[in-house]
C-alpha positions as CSV (number, residue, x, y, z in Angstrom):
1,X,-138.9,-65.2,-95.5
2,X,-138.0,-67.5,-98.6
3,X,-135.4,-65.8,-101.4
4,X,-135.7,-67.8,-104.8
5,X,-132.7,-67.2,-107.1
6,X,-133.0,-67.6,-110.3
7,X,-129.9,-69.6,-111.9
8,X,-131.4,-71.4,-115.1
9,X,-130.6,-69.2,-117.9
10,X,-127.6,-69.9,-120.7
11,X,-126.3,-66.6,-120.4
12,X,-125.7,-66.0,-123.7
13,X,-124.3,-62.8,-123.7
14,X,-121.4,-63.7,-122.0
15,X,-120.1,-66.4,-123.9
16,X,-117.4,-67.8,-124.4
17,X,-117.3,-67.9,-120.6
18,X,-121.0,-69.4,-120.3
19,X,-120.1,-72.3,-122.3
20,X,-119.0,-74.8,-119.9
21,X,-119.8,-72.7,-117.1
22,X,-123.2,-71.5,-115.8
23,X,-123.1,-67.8,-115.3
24,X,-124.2,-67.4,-111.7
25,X,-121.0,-69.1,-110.9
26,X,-119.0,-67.0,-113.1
27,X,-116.1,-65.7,-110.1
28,X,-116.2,-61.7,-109.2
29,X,-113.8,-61.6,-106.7
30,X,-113.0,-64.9,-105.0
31,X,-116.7,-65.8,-105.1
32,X,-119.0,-66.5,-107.4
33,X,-121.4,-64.8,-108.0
34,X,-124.6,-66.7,-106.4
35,X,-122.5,-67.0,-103.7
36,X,-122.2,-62.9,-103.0
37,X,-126.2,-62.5,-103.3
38,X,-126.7,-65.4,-100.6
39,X,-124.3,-63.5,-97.8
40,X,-126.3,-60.3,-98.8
41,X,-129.8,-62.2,-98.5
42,X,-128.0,-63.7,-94.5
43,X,-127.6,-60.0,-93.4
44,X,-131.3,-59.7,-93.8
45,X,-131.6,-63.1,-92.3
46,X,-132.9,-65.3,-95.1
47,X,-131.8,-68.6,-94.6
48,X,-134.0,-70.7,-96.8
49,X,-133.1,-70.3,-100.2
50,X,-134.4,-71.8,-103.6
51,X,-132.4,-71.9,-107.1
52,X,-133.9,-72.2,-110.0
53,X,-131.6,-74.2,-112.5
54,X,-131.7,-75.1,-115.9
55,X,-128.0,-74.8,-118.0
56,X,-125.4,-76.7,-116.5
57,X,-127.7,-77.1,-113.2
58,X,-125.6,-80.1,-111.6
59,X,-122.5,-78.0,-111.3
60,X,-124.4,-75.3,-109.2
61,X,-125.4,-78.4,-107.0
62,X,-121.7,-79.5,-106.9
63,X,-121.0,-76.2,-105.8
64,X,-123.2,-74.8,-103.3
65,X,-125.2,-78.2,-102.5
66,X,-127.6,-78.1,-99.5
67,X,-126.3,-75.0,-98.7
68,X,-124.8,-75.4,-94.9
69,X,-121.1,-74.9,-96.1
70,X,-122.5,-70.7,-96.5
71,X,-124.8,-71.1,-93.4
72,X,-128.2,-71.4,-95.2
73,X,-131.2,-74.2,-95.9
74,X,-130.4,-74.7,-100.5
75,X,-133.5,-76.2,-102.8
76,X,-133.2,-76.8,-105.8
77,X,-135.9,-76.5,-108.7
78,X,-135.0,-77.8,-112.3
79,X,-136.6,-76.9,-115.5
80,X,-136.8,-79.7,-117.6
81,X,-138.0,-76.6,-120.1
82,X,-136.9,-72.7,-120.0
83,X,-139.7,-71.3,-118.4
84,X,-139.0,-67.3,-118.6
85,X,-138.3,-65.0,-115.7
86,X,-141.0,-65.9,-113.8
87,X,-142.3,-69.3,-114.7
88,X,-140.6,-71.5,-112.7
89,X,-142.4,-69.9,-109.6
90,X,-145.2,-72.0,-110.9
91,X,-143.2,-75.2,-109.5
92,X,-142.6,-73.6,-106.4
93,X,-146.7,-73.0,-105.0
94,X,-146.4,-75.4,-101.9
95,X,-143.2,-73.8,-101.1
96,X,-144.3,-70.0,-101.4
97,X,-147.0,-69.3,-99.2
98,X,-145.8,-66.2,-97.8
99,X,-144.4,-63.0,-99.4
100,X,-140.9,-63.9,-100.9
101,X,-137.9,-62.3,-102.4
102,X,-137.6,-63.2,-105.9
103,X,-134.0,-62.6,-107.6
104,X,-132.1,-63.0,-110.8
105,X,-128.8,-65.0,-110.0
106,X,-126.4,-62.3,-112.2
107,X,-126.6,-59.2,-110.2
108,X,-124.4,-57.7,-108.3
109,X,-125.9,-54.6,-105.8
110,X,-125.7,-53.3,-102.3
111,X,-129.1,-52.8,-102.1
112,X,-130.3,-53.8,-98.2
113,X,-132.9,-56.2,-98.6
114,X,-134.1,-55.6,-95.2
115,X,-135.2,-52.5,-95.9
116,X,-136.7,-52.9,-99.1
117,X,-139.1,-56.1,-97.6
118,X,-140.0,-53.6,-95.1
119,X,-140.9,-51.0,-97.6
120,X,-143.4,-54.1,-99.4
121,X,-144.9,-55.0,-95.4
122,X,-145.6,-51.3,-94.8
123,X,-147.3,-50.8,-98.1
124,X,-148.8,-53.7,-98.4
125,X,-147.9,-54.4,-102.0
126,X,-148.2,-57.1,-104.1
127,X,-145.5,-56.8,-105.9
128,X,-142.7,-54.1,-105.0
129,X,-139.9,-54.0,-108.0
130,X,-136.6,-53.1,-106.8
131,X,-135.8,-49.7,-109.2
132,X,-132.5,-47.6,-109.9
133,X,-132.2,-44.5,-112.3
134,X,-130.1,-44.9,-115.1
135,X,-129.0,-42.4,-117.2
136,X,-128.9,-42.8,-121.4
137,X,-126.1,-40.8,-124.0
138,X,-127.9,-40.5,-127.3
139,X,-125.1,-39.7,-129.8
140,X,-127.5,-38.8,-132.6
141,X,-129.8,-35.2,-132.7
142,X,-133.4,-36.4,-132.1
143,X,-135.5,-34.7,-134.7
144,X,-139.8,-34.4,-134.2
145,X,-142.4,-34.7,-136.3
146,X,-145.6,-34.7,-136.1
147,X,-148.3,-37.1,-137.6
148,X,-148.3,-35.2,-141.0
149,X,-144.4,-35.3,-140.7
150,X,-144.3,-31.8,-140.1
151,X,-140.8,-30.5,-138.3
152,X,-141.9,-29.5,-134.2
153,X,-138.8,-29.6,-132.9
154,X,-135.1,-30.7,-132.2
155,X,-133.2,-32.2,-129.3
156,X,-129.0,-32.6,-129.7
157,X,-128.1,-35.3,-128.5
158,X,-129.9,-35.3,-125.3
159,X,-129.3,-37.0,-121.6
160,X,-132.6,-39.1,-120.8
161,X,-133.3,-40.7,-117.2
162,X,-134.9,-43.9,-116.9
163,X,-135.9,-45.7,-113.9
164,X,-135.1,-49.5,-114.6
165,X,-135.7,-53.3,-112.9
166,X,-132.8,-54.3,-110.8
167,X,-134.0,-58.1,-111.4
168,X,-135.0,-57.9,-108.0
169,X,-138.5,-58.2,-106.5
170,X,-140.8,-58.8,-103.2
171,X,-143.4,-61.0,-104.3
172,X,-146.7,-62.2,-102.1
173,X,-148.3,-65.3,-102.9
174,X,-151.0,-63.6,-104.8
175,X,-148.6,-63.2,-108.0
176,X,-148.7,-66.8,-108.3
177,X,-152.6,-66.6,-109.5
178,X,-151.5,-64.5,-112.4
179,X,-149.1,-67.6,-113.3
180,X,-149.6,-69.7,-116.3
181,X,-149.2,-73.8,-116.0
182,X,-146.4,-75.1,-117.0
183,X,-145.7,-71.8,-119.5
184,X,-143.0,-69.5,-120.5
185,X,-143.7,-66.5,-118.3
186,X,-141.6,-63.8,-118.1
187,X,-141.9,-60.8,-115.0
188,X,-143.0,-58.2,-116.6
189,X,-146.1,-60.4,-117.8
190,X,-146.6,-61.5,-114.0
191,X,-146.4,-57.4,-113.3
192,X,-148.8,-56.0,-116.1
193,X,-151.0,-59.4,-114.8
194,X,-150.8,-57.8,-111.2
195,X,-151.5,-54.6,-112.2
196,X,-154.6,-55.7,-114.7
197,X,-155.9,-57.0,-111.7
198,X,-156.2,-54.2,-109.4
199,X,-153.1,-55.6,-107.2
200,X,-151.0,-52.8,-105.6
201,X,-147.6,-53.1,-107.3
202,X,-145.1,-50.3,-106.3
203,X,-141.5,-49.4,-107.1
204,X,-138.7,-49.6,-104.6
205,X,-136.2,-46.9,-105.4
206,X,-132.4,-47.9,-105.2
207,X,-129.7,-45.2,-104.6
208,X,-126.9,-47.0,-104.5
209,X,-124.4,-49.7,-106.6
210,X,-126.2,-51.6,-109.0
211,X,-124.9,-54.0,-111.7
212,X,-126.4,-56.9,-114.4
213,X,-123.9,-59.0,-115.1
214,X,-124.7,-59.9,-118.7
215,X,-122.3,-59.0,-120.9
216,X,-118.2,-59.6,-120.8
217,X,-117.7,-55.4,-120.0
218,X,-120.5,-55.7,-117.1
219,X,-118.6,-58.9,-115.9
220,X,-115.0,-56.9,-116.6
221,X,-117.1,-54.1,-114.1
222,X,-118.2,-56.3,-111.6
223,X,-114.8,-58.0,-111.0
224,X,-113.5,-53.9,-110.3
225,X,-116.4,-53.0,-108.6
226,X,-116.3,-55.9,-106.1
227,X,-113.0,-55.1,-104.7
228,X,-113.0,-51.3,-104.5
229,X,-116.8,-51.5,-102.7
230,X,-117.3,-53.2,-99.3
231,X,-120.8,-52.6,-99.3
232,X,-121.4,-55.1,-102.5
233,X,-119.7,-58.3,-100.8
């Protein structure tokens, strides 16, 4: 199985460290970070391994170049454009004609891969979106009305549960129908696509350590989390 990264975004969030420095090689630990998601995807044995670059690509070739210095097969895709989430798969058709692992190159998790692309086999799926349950703090009393503005009830400052997208995703080849040419295309388009189309999309739900590194506290997190939890490096 193939594992695309994707590594092209400007990661605006966490500037000023995204500058002069793409953000997948922003250092938790004493590796960056694209270099912690490529030991994960070796202990489910994905070797061959696309990037996706964009902002500041030829220092992630520098870097990681063909890939043999980690023990794994590197290609590199540019976007001469952004292209969304899930655009650039559109460059990739020749090289994805099998299910693949499709993830974003800022997340840090100890989610085991292998189980998770067994999970898509089994199923059959799609799509299958790697999920976790987050929990929200509203600090405000949520007041209800109804349409005629009427009063129906009030919550204080509840504790709502979401499941959310760990930017991580089995893919088969049949998403890349629902692509656009050459278009920004994010992956919840590609997903809602899917599912307009009949196509068996299913969650796959995380217990474990999750993390998007995207802002300078989630990178402040990261750097902690990486060196009290074994099961993340």
């Amino acid at each position: 199985m193939k594992a695309v990264i994707l590594a092209g975004g400007k990661g605006v969030r966490l500037k000023p460290y995204t500058t002069h420095f793409p953000k997948p090689l922003m250092p938790v630990g004493d590796k960056p970070i694209l270099e912690i998601l490529i030991e994960k995807l070796k202990e489910a044995e994905i070797y061959d391994i696309i990037i996706t670059t964009g902002h500041l690509s030829e220092m992630i070739n520098v870097l990681m170049g063909d890939g043999s210095k980690v023990g794994v097969k590197i290609k590199y895709s540019l976007e001469d454009k952004p292209l969304g989430t899930a655009g650039p798969l559109d460059l990739l058709r020749d090289d994805l004609t099998e299910d693949f692992i499709l993830i974003n190159g800022d997340v840090l998790s100890d989610l085991n891969f292998s189980e998770m692309i067994k999970f898509h086999k089994k199923n059959n799926n799609a799509a299958t979106i790697g999920s976790i349950e987050r929990t929200v703090f509203v600090d405000f009393g949520l007041v209800k009305l109804d349409s005629k503005n009427m009063y129906q009830g009030w919550e204080e400052k509840p504790t709502l549960k979401y499941l959310v997208s760990m930017g991580i995703y089995v893919l088969s080849p049949l998403a890349l129908n629902c692509l656009p040419k050459g278009e920004f295309f994010n992956i919840p388009d590609l997903i809602q696509a899917l599912h307009n189309n009949n196509e068996k999309v299913m969650g796959y739900k995380h217990k474990g350590y999750w993390l998007d590194i995207g802002r300078r506290e989630d990178y402040e997190s990261a750097c902690k989390s990486y060196n009290e939890n074994s099961d993340i490096k």
